[in-house]
N, CA, C and O atoms as a GROMACS GRO file, in nm:
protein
  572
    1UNK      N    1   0.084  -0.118   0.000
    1UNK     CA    2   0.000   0.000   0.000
    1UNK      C    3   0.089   0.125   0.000
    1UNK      O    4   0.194   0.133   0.062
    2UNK      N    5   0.035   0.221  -0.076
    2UNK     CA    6   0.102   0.358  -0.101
    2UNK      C    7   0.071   0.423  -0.043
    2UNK      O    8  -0.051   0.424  -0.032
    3UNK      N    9   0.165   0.553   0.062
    3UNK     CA   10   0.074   0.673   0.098
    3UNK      C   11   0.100   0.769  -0.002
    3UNK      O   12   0.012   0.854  -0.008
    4UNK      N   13   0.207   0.785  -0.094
    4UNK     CA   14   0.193   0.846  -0.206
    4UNK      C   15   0.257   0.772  -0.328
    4UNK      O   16   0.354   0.695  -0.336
    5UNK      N   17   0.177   0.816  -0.410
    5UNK     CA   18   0.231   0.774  -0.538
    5UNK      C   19   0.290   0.875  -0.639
    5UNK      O   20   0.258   0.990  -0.610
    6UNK      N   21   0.378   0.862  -0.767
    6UNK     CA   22   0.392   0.941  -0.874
    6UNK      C   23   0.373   1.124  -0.831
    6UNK      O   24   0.334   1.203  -0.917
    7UNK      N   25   0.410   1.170  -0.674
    7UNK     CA   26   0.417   1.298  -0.647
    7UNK      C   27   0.510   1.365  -0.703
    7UNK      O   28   0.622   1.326  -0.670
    8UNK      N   29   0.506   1.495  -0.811
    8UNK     CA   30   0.530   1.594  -0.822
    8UNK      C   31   0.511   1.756  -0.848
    8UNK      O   32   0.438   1.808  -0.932
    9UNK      N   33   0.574   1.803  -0.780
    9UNK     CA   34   0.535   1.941  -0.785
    9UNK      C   35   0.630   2.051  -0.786
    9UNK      O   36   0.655   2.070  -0.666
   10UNK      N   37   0.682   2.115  -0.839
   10UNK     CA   38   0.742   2.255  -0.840
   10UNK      C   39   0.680   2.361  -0.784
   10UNK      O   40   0.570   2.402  -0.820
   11UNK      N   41   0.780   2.432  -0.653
   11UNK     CA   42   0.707   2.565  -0.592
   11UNK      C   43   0.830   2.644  -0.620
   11UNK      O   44   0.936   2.581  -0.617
   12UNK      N   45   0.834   2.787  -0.649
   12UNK     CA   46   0.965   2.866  -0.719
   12UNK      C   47   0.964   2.940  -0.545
   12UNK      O   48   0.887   2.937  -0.450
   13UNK      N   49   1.103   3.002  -0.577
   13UNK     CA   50   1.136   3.082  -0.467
   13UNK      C   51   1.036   3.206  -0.443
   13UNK      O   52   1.002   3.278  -0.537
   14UNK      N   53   0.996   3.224  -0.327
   14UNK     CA   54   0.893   3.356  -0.334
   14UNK      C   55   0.800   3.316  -0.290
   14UNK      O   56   0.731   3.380  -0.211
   15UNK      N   57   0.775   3.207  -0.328
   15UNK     CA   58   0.613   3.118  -0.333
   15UNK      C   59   0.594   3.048  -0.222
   15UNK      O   60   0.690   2.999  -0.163
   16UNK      N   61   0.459   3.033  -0.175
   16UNK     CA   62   0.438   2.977  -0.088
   16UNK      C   63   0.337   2.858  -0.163
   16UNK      O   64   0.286   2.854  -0.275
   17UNK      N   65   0.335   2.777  -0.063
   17UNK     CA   66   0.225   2.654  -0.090
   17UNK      C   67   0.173   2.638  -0.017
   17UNK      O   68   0.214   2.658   0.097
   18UNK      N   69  -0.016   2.564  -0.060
   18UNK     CA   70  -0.077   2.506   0.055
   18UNK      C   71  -0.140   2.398  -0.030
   18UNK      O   72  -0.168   2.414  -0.149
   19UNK      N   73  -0.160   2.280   0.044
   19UNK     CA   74  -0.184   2.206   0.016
   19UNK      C   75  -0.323   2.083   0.084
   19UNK      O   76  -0.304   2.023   0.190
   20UNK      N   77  -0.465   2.061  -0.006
   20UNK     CA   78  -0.562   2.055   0.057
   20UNK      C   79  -0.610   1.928  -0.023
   20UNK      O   80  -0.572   1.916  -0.139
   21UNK      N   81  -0.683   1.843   0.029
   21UNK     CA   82  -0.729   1.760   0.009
   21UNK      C   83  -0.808   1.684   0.093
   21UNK      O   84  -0.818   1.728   0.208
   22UNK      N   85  -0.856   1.600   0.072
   22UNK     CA   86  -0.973   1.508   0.159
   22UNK      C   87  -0.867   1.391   0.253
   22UNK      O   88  -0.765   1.330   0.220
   23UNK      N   89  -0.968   1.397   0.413
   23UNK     CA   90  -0.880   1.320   0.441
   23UNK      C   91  -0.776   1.168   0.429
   23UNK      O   92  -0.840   1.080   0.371
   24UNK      N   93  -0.671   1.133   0.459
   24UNK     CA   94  -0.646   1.041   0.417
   24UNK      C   95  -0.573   1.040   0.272
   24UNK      O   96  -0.547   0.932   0.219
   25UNK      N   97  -0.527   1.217   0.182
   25UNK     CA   98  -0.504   1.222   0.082
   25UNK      C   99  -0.354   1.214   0.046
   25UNK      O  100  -0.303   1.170  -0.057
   26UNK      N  101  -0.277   1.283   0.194
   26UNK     CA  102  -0.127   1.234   0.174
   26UNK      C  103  -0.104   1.367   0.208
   26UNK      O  104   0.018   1.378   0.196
   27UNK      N  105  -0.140   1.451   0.236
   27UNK     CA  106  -0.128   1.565   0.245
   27UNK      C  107  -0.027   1.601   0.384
   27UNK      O  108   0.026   1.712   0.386
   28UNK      N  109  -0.009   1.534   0.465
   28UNK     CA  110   0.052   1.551   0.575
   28UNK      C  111   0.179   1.481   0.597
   28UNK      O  112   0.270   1.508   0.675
   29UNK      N  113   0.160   1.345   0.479
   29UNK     CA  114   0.304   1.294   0.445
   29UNK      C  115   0.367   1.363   0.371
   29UNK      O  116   0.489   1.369   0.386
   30UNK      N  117   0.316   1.418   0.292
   30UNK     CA  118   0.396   1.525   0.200
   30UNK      C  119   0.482   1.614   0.281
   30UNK      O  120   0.604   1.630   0.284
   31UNK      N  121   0.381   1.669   0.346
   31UNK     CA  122   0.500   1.798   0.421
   31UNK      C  123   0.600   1.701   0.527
   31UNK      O  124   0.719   1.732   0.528
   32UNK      N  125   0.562   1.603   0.602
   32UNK     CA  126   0.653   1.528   0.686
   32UNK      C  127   0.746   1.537   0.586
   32UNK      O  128   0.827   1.630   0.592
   33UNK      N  129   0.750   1.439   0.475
   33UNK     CA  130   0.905   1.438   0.368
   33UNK      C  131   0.922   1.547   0.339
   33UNK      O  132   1.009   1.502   0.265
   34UNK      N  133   0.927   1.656   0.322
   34UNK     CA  134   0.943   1.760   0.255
   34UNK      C  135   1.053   1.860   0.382
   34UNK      O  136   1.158   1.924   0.377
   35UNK      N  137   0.978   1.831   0.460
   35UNK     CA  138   1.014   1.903   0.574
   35UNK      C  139   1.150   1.802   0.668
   35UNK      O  140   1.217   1.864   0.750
   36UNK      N  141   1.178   1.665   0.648
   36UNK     CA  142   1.265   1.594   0.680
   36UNK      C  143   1.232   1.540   0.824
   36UNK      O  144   1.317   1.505   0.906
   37UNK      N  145   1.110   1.538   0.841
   37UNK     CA  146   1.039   1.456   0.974
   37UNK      C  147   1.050   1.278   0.904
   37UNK      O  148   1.116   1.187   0.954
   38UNK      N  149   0.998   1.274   0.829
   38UNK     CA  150   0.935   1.127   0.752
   38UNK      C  151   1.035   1.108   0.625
   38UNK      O  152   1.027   1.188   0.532
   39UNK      N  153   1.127   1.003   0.624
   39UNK     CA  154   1.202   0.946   0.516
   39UNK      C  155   1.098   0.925   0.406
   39UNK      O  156   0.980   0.912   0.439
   40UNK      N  157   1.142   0.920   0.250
   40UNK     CA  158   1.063   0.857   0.150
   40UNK      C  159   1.092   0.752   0.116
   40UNK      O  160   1.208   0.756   0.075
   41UNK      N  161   1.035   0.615   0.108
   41UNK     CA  162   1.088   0.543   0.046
   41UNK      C  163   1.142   0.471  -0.079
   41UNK      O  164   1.178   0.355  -0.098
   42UNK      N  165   1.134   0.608  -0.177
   42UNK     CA  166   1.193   0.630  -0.277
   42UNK      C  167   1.151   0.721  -0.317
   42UNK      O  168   1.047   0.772  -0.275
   43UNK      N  169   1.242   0.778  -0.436
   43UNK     CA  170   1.236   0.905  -0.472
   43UNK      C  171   1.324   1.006  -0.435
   43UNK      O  172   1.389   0.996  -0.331
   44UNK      N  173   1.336   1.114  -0.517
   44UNK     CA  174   1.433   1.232  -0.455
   44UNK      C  175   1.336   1.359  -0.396
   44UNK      O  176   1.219   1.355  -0.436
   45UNK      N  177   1.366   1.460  -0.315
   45UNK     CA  178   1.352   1.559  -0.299
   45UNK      C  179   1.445   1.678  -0.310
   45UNK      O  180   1.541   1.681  -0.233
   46UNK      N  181   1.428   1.772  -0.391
   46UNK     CA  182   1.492   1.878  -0.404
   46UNK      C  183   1.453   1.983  -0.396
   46UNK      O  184   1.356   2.029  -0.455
   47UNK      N  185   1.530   2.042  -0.314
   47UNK     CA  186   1.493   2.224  -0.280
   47UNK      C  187   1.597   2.258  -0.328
   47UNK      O  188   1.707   2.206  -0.313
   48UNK      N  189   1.559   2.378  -0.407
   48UNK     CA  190   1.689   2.466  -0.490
   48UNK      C  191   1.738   2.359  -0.593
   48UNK      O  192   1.832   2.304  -0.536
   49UNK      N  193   1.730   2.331  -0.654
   49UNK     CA  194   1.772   2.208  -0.732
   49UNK      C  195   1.904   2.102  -0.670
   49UNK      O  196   1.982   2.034  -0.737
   50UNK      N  197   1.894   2.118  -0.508
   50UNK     CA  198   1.999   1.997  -0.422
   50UNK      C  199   1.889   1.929  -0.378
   50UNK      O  200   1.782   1.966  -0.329
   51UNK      N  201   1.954   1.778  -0.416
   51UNK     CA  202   1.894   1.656  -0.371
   51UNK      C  203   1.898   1.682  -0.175
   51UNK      O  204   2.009   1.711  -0.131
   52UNK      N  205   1.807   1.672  -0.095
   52UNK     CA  206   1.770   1.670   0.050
   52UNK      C  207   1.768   1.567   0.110
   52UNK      O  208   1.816   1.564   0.223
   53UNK      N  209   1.710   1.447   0.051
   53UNK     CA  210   1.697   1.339   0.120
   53UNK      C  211   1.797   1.305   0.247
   53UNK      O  212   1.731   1.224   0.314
   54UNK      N  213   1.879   1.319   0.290
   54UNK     CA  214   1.985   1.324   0.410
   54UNK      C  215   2.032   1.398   0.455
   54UNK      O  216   2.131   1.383   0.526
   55UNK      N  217   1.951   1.552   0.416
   55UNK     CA  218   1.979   1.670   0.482
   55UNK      C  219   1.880   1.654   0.608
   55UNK      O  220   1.779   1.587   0.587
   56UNK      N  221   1.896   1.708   0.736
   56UNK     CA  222   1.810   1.701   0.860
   56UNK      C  223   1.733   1.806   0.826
   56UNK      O  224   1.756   1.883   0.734
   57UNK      N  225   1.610   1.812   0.926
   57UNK     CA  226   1.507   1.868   0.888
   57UNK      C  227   1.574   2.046   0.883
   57UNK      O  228   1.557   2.127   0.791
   58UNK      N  229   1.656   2.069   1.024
   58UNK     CA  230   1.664   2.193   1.040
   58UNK      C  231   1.751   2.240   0.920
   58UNK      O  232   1.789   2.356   0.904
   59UNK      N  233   1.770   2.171   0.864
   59UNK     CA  234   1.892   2.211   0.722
   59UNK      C  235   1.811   2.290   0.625
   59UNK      O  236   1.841   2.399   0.577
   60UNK      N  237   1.691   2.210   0.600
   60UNK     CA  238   1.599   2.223   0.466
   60UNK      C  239   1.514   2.384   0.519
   60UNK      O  240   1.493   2.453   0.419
   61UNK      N  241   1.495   2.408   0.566
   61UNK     CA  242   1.472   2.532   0.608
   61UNK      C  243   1.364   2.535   0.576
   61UNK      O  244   1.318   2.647   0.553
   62UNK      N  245   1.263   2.398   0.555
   62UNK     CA  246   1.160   2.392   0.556
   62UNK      C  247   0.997   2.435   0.662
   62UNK      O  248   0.954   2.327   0.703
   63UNK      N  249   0.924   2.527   0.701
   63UNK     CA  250   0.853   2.538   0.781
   63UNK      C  251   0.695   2.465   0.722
   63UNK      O  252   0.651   2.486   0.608
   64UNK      N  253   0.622   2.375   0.831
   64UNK     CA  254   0.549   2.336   0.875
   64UNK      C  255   0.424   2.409   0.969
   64UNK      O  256   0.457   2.460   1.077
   65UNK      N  257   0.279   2.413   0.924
   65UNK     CA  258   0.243   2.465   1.014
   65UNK      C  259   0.094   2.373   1.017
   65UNK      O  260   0.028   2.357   0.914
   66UNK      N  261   0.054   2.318   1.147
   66UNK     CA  262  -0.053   2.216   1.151
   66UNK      C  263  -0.153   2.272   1.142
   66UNK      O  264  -0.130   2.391   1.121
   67UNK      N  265  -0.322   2.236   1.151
   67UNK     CA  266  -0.454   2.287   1.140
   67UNK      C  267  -0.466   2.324   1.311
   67UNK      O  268  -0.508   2.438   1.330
   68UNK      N  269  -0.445   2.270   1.397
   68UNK     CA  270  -0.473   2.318   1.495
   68UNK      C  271  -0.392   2.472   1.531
   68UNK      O  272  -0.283   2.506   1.486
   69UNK      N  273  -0.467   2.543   1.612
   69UNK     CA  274  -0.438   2.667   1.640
   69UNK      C  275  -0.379   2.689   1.764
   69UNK      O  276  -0.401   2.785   1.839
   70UNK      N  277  -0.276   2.561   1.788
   70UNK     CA  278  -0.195   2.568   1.934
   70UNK      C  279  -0.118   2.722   1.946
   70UNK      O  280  -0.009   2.744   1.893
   71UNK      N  281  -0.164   2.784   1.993
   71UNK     CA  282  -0.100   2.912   2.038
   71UNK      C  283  -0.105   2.919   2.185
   71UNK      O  284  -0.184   2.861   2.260
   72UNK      N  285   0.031   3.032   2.227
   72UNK     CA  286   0.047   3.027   2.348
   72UNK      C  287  -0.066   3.156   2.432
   72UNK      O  288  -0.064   3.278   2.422
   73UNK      N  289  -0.137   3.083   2.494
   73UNK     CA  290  -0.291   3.222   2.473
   73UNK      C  291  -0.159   3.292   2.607
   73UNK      O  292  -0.141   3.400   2.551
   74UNK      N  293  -0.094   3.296   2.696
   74UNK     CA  294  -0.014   3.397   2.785
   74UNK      C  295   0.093   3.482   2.714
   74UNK      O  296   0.175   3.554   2.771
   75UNK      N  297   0.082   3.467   2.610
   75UNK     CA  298   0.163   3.507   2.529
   75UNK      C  299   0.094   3.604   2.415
   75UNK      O  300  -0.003   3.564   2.350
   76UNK      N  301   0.156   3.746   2.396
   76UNK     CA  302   0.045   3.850   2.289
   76UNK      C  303   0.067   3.810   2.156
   76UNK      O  304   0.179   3.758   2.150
   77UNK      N  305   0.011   3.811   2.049
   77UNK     CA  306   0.021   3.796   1.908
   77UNK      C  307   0.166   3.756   1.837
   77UNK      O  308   0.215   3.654   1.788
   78UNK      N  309   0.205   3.897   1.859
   78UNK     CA  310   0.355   3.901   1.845
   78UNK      C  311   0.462   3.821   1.897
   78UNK      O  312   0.568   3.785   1.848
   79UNK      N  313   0.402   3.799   2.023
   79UNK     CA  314   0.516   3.720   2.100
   79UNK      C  315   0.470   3.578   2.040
   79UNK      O  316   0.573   3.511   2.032
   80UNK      N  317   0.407   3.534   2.014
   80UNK     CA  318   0.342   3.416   1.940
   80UNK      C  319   0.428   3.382   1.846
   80UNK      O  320   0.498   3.281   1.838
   81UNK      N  321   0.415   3.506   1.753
   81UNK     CA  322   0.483   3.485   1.622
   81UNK      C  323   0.607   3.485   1.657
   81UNK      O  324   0.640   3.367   1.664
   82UNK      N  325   0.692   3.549   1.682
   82UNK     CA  326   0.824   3.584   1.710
   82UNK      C  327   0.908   3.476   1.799
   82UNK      O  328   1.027   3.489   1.827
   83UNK      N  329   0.805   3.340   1.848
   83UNK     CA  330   0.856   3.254   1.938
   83UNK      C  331   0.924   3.157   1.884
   83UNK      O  332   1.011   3.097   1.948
   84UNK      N  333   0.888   3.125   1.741
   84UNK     CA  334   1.056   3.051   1.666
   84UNK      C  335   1.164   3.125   1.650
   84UNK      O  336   1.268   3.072   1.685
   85UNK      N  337   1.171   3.221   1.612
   85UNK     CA  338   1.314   3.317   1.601
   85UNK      C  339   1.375   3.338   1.734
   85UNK      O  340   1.495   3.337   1.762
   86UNK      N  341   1.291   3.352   1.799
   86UNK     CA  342   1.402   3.328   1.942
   86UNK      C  343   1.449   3.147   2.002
   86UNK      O  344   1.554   3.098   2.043
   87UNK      N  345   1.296   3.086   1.977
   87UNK     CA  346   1.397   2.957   1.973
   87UNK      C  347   1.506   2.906   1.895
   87UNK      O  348   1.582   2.816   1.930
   88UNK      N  349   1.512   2.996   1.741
   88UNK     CA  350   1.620   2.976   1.658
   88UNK      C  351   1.746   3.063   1.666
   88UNK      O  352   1.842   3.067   1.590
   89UNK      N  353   1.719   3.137   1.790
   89UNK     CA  354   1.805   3.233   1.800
   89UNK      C  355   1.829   3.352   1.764
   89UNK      O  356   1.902   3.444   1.802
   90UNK      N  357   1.747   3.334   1.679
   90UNK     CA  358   1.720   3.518   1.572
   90UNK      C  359   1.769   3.631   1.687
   90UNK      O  360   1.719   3.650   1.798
   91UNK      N  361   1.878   3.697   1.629
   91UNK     CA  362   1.894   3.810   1.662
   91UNK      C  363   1.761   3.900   1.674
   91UNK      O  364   1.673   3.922   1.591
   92UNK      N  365   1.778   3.948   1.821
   92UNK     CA  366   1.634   4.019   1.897
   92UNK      C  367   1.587   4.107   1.781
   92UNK      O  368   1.488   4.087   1.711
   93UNK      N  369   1.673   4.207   1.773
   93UNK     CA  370   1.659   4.294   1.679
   93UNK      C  371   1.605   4.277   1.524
   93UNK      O  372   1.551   4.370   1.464
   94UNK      N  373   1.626   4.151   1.470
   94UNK     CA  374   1.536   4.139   1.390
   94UNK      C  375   1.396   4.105   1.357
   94UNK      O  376   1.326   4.145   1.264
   95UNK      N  377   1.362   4.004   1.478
   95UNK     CA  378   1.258   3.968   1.537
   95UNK      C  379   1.132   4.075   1.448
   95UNK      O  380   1.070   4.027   1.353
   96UNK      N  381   1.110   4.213   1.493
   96UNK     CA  382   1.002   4.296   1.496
   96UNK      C  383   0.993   4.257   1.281
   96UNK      O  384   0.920   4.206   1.196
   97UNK      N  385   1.104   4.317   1.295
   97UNK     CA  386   1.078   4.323   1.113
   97UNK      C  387   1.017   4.195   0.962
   97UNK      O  388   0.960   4.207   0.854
   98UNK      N  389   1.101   4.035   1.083
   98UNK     CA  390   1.053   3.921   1.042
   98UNK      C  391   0.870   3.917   1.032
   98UNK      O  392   0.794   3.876   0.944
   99UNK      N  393   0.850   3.978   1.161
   99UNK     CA  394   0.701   3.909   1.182
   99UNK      C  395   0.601   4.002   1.094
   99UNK      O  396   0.497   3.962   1.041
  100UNK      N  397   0.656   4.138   1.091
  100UNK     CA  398   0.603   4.222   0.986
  100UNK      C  399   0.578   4.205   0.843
  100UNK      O  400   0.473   4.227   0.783
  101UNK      N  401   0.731   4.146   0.779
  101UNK     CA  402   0.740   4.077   0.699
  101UNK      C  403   0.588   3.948   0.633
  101UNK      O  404   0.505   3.940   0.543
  102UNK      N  405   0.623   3.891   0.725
  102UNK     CA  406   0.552   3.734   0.695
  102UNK      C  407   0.409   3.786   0.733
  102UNK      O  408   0.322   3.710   0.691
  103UNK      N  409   0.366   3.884   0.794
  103UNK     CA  410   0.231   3.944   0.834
  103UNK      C  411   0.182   4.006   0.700
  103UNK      O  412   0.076   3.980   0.641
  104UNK      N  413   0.260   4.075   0.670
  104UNK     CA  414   0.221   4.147   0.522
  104UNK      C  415   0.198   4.032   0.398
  104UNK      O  416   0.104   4.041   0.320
  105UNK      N  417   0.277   3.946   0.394
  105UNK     CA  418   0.244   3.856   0.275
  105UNK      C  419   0.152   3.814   0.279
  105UNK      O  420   0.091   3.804   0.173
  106UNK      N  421   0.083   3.759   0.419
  106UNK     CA  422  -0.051   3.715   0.379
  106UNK      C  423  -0.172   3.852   0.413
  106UNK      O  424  -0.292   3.834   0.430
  107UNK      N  425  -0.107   3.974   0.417
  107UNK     CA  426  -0.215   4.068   0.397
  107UNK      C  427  -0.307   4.109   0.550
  107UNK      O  428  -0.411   4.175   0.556
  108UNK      N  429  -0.234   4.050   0.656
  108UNK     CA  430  -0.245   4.102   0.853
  108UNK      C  431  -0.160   4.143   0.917
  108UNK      O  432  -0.129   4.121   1.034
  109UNK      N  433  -0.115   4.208   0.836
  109UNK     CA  434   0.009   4.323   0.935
  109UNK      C  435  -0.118   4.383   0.998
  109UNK      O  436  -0.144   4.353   1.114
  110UNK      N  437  -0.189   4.455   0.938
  110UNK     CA  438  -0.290   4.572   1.053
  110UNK      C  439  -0.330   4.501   1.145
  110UNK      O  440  -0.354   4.570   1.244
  111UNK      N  441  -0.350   4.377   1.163
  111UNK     CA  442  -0.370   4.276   1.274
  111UNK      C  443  -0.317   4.302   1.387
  111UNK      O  444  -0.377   4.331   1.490
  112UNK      N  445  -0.176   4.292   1.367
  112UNK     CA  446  -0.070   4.327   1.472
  112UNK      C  447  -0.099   4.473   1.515
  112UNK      O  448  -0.075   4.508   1.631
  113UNK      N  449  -0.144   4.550   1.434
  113UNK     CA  450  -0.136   4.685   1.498
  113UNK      C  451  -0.265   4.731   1.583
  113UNK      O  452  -0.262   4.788   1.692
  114UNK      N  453  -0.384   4.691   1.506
  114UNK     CA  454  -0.486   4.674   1.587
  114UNK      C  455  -0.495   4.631   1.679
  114UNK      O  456  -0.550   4.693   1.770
  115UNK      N  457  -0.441   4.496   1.698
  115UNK     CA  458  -0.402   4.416   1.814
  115UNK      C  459  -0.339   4.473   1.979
  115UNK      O  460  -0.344   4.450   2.100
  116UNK      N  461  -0.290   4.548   1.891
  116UNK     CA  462  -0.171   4.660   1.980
  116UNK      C  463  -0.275   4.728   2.024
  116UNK      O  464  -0.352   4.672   2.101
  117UNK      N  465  -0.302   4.887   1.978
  117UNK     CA  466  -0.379   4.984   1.984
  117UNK      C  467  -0.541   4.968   2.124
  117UNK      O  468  -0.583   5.047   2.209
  118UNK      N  469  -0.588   4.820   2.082
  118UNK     CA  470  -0.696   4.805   2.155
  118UNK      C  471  -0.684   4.703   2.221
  118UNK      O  472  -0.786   4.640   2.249
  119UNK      N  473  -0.539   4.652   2.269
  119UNK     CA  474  -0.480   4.567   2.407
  119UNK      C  475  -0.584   4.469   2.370
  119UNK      O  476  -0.647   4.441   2.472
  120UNK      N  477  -0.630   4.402   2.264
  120UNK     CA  478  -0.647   4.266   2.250
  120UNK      C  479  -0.568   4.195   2.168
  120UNK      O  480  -0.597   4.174   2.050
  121UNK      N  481  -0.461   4.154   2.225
  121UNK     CA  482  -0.367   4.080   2.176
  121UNK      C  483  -0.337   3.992   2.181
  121UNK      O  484  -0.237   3.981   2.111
  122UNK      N  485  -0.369   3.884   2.236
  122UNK     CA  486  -0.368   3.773   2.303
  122UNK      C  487  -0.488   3.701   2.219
  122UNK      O  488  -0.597   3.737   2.176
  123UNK      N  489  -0.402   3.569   2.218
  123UNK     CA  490  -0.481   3.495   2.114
  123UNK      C  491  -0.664   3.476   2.149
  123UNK      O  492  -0.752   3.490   2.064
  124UNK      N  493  -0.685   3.444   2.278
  124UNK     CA  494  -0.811   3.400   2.321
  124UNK      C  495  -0.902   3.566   2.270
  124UNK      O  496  -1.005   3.570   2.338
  125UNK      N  497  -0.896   3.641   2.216
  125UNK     CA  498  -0.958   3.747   2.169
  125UNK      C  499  -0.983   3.783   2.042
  125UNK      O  500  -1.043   3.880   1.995
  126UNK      N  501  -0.905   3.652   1.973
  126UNK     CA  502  -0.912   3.635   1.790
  126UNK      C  503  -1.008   3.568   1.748
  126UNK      O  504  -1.070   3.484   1.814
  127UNK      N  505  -1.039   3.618   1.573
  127UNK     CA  506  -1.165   3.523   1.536
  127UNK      C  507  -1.039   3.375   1.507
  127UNK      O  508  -0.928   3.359   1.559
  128UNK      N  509  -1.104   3.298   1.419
  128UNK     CA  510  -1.090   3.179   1.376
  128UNK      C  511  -0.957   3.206   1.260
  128UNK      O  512  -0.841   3.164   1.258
  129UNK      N  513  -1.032   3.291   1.172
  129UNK     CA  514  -0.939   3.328   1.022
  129UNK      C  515  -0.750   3.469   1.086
  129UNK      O  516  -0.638   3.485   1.036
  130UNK      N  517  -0.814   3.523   1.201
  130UNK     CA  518  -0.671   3.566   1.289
  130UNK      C  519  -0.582   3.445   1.360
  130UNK      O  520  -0.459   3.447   1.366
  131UNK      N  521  -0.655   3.355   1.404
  131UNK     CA  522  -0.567   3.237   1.484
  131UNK      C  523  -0.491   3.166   1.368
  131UNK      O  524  -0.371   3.139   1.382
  132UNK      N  525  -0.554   3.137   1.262
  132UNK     CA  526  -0.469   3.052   1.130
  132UNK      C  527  -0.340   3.128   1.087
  132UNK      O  528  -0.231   3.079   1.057
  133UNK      N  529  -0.380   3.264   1.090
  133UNK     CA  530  -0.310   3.382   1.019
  133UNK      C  531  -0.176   3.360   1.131
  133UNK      O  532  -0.061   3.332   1.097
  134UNK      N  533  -0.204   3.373   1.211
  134UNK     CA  534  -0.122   3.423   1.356
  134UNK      C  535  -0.039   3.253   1.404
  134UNK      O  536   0.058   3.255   1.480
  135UNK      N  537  -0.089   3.128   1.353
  135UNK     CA  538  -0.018   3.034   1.346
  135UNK      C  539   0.088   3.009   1.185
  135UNK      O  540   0.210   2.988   1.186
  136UNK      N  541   0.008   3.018   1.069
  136UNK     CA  542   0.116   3.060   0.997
  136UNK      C  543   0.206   3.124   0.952
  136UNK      O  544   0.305   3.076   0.897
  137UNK      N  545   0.171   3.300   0.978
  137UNK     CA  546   0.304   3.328   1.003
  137UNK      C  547   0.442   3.316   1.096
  137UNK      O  548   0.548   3.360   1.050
  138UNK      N  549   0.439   3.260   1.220
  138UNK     CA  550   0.568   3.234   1.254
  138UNK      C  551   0.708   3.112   1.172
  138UNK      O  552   0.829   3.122   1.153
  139UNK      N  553   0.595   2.997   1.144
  139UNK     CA  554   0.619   2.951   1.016
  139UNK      C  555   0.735   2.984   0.892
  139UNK      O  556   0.837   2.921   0.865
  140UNK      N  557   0.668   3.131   0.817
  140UNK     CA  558   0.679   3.198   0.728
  140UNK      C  559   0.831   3.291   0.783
  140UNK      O  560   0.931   3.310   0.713
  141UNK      N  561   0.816   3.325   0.892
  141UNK     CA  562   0.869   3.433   0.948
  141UNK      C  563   1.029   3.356   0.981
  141UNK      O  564   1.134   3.420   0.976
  142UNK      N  565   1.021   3.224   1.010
  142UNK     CA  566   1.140   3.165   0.976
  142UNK      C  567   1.250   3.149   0.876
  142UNK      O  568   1.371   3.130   0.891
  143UNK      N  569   1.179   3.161   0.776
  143UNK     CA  570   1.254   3.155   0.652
  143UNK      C  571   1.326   3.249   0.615
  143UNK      O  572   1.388   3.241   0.509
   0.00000   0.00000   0.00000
């Protein structure tokens, strides 16, 4: 039995991907291999046109982000987002500009500022479509 078969796909630099399907579609093995959680058992993977397959996950500079909306609710928006770059070490100082960054691409930077302005910042005060936003960009904000 296959969990995937005959997968390919090209994403160019710049680009982001998402990837949707019905359950049970492979959709979560995909990113496991992709991301260097889950070996393939055949096949290559390449980012940038270098073969990965025995690169570790933290190499591929791949980010992952699940359907659940595990956020740290003691923690404000920002500090949310900004909580891989400090686990990765990110120089403090860049921190503010990353999350701005990756906020704007998907079009909720004013999020953050609103957020600010009327001290609801903290996740337990978001709709549904802010918690997704506010889990994928830290994600994003890695890269």
């Amino acid at each position: 039995m296959w969990a995937l078969r005959n997968v390919s796909f090209q994403v160019n630099e710049g680009e982001a991907l998402g990837i949707v399907g019905h359950n049970g579609a492979g959709k979560t093995t995909i990113l496991k291999i992709l991301s260097g959680i889950t070996t393939p058992t055949a096949g290559e993977i390449l980012i940038g046109g270098v073969v990965v397959n025995d690169l570790p996950p933290r190499e591929r500079r791949i980010a992952m982000v699940f359907q659940s909306y595990a956020l740290y609710p003691h923690l404000s928006v920002f500090q949310n987002i900004a909580f891989p770059l400090k686990a990765q070490k990110v120089k403090r100082e860049l921190h503010r500009g990353k999350v701005n960054w990756a906020a704007s691409l998907l079009g909720i930077g004013h999020l953050l500022l609103e957020a600010q302005e009327s001290r609801m910042d903290h996740p337990t005060t978001m709709r549904s479509i802010e918690l997704m936003g506010a889990k994928v960009i830290p994600a994003m904000a890695t890269l």
